[in-house]
TINUTI-511320 format. One record per atom (N, C-alpha, C): chain; atom name; x, y, z. Coordinates in steps of 0.02 Angstrom, whole numbers, plus 50000, padded with zeros to 5 digits. Layout:
BEGIN
- A,CA,X,Y,Z
...
***
This chain:
BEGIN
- A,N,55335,56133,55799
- A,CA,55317,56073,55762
- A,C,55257,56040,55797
- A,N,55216,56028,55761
- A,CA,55163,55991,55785
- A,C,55173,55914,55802
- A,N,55162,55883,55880
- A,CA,55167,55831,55874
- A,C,55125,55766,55869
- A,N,55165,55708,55873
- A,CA,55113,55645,55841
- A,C,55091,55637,55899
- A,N,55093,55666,55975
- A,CA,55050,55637,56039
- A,C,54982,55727,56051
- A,N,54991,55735,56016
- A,CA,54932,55791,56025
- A,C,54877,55772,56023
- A,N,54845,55807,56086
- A,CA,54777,55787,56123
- A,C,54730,55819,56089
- A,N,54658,55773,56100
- A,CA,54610,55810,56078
- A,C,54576,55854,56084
- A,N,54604,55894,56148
- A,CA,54588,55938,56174
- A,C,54628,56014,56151
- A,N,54682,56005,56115
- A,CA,54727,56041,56082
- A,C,54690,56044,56018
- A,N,54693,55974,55997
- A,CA,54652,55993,55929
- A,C,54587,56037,55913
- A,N,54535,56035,55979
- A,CA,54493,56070,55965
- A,C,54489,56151,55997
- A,N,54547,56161,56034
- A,CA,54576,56216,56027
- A,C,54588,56266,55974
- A,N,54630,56210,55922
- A,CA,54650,56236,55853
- A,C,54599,56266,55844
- A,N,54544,56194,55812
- A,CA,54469,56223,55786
- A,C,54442,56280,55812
- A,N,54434,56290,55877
- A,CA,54388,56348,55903
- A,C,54427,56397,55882
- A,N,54485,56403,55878
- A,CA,54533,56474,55850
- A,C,54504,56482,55770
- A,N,54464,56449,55731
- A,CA,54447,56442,55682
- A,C,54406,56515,55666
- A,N,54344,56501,55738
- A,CA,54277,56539,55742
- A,C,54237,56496,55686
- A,N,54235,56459,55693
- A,CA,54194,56399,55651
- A,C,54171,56340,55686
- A,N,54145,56287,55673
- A,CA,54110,56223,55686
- A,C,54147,56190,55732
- A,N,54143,56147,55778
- A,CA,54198,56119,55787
- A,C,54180,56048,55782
- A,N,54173,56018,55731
- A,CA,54140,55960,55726
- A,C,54186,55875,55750
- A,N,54144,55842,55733
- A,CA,54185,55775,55760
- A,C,54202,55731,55694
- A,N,54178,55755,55636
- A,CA,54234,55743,55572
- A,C,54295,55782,55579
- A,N,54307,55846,55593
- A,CA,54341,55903,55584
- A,C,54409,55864,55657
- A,N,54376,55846,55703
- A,CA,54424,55830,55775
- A,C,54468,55767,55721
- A,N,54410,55727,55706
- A,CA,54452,55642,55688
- A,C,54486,55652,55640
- A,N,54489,55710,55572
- A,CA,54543,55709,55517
- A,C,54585,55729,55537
- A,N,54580,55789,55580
- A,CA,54665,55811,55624
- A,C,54679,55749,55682
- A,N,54649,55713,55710
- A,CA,54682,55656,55739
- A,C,54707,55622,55710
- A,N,54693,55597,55659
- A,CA,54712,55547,55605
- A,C,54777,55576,55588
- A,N,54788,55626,55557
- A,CA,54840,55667,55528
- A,C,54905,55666,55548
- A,N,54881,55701,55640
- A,CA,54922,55709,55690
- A,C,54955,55654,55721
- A,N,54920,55597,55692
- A,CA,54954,55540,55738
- A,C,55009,55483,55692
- A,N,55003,55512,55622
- A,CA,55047,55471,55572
- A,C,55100,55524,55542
- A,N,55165,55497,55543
- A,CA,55223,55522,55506
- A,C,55224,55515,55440
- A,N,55171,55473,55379
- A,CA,55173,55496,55322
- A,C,55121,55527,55311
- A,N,55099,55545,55240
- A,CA,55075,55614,55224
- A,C,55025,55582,55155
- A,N,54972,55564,55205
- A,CA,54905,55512,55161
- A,C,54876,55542,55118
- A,N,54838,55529,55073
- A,CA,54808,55545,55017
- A,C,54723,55559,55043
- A,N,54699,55599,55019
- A,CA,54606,55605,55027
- A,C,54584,55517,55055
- A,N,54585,55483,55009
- A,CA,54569,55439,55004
- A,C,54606,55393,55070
- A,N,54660,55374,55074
- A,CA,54704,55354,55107
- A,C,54655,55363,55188
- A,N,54632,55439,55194
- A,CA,54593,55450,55263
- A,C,54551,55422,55264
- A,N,54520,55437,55212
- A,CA,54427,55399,55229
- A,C,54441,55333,55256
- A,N,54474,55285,55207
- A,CA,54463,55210,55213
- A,C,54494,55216,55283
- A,N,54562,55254,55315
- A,CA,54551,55236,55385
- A,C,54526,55243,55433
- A,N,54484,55304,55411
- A,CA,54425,55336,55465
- A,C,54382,55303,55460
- A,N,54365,55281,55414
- A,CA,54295,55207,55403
- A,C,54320,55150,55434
- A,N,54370,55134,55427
- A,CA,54428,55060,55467
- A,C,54391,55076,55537
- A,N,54427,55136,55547
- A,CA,54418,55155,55622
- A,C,54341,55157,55657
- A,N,54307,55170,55593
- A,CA,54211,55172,55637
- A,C,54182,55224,55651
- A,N,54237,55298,55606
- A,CA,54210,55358,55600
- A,C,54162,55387,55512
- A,N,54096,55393,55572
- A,CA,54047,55428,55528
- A,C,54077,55467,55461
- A,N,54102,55460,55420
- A,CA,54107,55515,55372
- A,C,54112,55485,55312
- A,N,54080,55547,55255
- A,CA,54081,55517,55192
- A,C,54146,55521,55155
- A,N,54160,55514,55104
- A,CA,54214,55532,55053
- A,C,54208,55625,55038
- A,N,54124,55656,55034
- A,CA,54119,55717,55009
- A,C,54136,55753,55082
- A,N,54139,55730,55141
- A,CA,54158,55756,55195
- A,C,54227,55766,55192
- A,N,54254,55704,55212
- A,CA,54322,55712,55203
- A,C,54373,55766,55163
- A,N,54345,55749,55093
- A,CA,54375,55806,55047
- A,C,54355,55896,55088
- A,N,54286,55904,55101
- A,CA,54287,55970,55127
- A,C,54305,55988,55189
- A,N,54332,55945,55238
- A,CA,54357,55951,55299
- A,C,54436,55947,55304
- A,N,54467,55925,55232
- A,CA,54527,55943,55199
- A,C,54548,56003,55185
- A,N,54500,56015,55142
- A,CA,54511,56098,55124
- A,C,54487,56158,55164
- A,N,54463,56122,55207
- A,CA,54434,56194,55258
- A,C,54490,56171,55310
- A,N,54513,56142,55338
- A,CA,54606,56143,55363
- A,C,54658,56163,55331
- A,N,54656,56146,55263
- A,CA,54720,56167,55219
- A,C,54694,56273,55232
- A,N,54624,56274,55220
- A,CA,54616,56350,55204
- A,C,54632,56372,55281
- A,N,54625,56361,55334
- A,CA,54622,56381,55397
- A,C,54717,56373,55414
- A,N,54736,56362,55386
- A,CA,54813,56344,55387
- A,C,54842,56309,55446
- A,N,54789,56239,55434
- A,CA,54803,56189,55504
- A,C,54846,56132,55484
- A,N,54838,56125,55414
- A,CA,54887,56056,55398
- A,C,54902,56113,55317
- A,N,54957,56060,55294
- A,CA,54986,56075,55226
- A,C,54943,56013,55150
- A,N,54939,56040,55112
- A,CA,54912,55995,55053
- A,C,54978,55997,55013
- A,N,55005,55944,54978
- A,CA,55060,55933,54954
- A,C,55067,55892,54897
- A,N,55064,55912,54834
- A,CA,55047,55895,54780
- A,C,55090,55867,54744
- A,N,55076,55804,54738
- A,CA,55113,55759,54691
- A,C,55087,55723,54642
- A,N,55118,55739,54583
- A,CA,55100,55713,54514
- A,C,55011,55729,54508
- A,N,54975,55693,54508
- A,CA,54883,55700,54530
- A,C,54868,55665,54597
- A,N,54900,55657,54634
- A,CA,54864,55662,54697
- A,C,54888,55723,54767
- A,N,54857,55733,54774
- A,CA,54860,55778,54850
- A,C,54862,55748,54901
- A,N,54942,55761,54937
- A,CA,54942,55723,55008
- A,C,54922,55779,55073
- A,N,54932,55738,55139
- A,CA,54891,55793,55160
- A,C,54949,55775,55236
- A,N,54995,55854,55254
- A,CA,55021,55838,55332
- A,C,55003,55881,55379
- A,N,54992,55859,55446
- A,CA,54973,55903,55510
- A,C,55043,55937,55507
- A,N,55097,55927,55498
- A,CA,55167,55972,55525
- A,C,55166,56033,55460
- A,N,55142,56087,55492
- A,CA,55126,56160,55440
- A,C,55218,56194,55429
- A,N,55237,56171,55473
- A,CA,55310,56244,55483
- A,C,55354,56213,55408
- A,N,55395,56251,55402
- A,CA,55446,56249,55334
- A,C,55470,56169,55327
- A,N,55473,56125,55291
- A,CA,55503,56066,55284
- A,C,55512,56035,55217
- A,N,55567,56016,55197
- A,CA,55556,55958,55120
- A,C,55552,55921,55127
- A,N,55528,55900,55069
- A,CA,55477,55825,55074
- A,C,55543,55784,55016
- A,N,55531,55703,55035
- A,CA,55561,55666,54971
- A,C,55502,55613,54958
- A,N,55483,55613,54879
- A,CA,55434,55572,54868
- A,C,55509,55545,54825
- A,N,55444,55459,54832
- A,CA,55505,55376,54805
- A,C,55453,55371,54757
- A,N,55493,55377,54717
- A,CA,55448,55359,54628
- A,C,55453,55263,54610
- A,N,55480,55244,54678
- A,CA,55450,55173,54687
- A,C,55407,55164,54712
- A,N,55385,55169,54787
- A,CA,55337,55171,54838
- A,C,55281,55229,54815
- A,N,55294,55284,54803
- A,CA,55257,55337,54793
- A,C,55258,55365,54856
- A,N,55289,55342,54906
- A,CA,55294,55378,54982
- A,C,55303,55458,54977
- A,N,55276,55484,55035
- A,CA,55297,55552,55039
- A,C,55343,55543,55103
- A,N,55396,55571,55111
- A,CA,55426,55579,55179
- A,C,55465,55636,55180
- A,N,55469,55646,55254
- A,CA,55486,55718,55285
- A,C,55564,55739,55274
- A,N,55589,55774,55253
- A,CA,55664,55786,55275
- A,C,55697,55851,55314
- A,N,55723,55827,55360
- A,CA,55778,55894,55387
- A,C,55773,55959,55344
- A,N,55772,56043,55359
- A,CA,55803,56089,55326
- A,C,55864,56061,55288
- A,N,55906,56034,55356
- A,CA,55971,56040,55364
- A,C,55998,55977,55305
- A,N,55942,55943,55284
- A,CA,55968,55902,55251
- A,C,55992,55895,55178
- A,N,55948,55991,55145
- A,CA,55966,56007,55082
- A,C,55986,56055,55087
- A,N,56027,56057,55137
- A,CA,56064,56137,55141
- A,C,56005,56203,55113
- A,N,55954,56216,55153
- A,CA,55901,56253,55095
- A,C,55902,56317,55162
- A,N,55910,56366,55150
- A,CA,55901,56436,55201
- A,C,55862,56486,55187
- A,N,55796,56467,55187
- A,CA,55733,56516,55178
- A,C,55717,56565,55186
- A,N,55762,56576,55258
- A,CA,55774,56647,55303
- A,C,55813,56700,55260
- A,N,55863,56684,55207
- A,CA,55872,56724,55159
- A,C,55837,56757,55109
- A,N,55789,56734,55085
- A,CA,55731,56764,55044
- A,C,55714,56818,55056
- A,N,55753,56891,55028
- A,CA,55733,56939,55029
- A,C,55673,56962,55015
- A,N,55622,56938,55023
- A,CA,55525,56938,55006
- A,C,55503,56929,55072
- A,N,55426,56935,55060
- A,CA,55374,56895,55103
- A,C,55354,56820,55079
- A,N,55383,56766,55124
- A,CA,55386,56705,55102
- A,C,55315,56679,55116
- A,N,55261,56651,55111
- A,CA,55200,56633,55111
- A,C,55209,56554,55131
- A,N,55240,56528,55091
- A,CA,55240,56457,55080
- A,C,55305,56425,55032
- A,N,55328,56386,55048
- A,CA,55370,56338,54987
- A,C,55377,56277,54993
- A,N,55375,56259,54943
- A,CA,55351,56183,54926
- A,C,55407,56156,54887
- A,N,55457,56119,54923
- A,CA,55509,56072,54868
- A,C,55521,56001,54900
- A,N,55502,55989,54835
- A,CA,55497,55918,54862
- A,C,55569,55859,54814
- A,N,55594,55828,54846
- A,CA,55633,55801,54786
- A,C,55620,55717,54789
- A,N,55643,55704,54720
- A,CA,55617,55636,54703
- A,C,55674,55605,54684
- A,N,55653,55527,54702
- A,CA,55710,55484,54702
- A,C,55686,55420,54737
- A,N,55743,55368,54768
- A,CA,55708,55301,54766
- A,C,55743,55304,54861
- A,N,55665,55278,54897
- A,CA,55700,55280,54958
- A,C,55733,55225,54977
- A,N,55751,55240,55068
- A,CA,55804,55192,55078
- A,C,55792,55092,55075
- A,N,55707,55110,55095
- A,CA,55675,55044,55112
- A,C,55657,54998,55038
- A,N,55643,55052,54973
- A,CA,55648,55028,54901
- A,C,55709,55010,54898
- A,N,55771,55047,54910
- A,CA,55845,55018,54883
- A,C,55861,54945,54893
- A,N,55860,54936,54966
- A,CA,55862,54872,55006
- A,C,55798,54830,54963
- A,N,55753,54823,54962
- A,CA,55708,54772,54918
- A,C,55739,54772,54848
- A,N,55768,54818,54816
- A,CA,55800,54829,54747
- A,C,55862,54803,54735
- A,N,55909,54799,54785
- A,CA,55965,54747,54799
- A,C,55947,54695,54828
- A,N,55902,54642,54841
- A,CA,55887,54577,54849
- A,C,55877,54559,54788
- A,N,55838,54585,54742
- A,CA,55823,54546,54666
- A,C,55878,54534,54646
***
């Protein structure tokens, strides 16, 4: 599992395993990534990489997305029309809150799901389930 204290010196590790650029848009979207437990949108980065005082455009961002998603450094995770974006690549389900629109992480263990059975070559899987999270419920029982 990739963690939220990973150095930048790891990160550009990753990159050089690339055999590509190793640029300082390319370091700050995997910092950014690596250092938050939800799972931001294109957009979501820029404005905090701009917050933050990093050089990059919107047309950057998007291609420094997809040249990680293609390099298989983070996951792209598609909900409804937007694409979220997480540094943690290994097997995991996601629960999006069709209140919040949050994406969040869940346990294997938490949908009983055993992948390791899949008599195939597994590539990727993507299940995500929807429903209202714990922090919507609690605001939803005060009204």
């Amino acid at each position: 599992m990739i963690s939220v204290n990973t150095s930048r010196e790891e990160i550009i590790g990753k990159l050089r395993k690339t055999r590509s650029h190793v640029t300082e848009q390319r370091i700050a979207v995997m910092e950014y990534l690596e250092s938050v437990k939800n799972h931001p949108t294109a957009k979501e980065i820029y404005n905090e990489l701009k917050r933050r005082g990093v050089k990059i455009s919107r047309a950057s961002v998007f291609n420094v997305l997809r040249f990680l998603r293609d390099q298989g450094l983070i996951r792209e995770i598609k909900v409804a029309d937007e694409n979220h974006y997480d540094a943690r690549i290994e097997f995991h389900p996601h629960f999006l809150c069709k209140v919040c629109g949050r994406v969040l992480d869940l346990d294997v263990s938490d949908v009983g799901f055993y992948h390791g059975k899949i008599p195939h070559k597994v590539e990727q899987i993507d299940l995500i389930i929807t429903g209202v999270c714990q922090k919507c419920l609690k605001k939803l029982d005060t009204i």
